[in-house]
N, C-alpha and C positions, 0 to 999 in steps of 0.2 A: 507597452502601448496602453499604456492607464487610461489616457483618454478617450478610447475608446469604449470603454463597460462594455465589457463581451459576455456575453452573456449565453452559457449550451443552452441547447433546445431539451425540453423536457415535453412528457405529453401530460404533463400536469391540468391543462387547459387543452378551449379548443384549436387555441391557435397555432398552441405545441403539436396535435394529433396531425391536425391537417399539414403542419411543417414536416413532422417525420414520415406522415405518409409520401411528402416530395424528394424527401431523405432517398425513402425504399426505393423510387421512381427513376428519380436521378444518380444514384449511385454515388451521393456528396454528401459530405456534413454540410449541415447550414447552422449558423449561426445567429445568438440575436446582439444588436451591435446599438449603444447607445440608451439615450435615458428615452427616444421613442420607440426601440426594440425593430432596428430596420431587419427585415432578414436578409443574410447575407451569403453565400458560397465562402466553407471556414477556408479557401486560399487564399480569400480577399485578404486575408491578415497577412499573408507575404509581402504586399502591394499596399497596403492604408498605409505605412509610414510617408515612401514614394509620393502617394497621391496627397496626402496631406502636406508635405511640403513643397510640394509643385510648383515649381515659380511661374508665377503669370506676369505675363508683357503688356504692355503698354498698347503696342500693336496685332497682337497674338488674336488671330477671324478663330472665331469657333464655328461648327456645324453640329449642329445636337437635331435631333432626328428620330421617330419612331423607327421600329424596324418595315420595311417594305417600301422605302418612300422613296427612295431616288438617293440614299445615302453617299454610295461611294461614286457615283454621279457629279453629284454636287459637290465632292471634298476634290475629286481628280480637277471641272470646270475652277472651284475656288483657287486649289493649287495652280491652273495653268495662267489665273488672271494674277495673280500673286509674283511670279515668277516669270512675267510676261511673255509666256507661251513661249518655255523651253522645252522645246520637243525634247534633245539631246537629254537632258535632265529627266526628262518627264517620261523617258523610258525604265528610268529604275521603278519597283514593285513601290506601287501606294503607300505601300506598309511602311517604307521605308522614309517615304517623302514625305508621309502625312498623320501625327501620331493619334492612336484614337484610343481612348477613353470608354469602355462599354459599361 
């Protein structure tokens, strides 16, 4: 994954300490990812190929969303106006019918 510039976390800097002390916190490597050093959770490297060649549709509704907002709300309403309110369908798990991207 070359294009990625992965980059470990060091505490060289402050951004490193403050990184590794979310390390000790959260129980995860994190990662720095790219030439603006996103931080990342290191399984995201399981998943960057996946997400980077992600085919997008022509037609394909996104819902992007802070957390707390009415998220899985609005993807189950999105999904049943999509689908023109198939209940029958619309009983399998969200997860399944609606893919999400965090």
């Amino acid at each position: 994954m070359d294009y990625l510039n992965v980059e470990p976390i060091t505490a060289d800097d402050e951004i490193g300490r403050i990184i590794q002390i979310l390390n000790d916190l959260l129980c995860t490597s994190l990662v720095l990812l790219g030439e603006d050093r996103t931080c990342m959770p290191e399984f995201f490297l399981n998943y960057a190929e996946r997400i980077k060649n992600f085919e997008v549709k022509n037609d394909d509704v996104w819902v992007v969303s802070y957390p707390k907002t009415g998220t899985t709300w609005t993807q189950e309403m999105v999904w049943m106006i999509a689908n023109n309110v198939d209940l029958k369908t619309g009983e399998k798990s969200l997860h399944d019918r609606f893919p999400f991207l965090e």
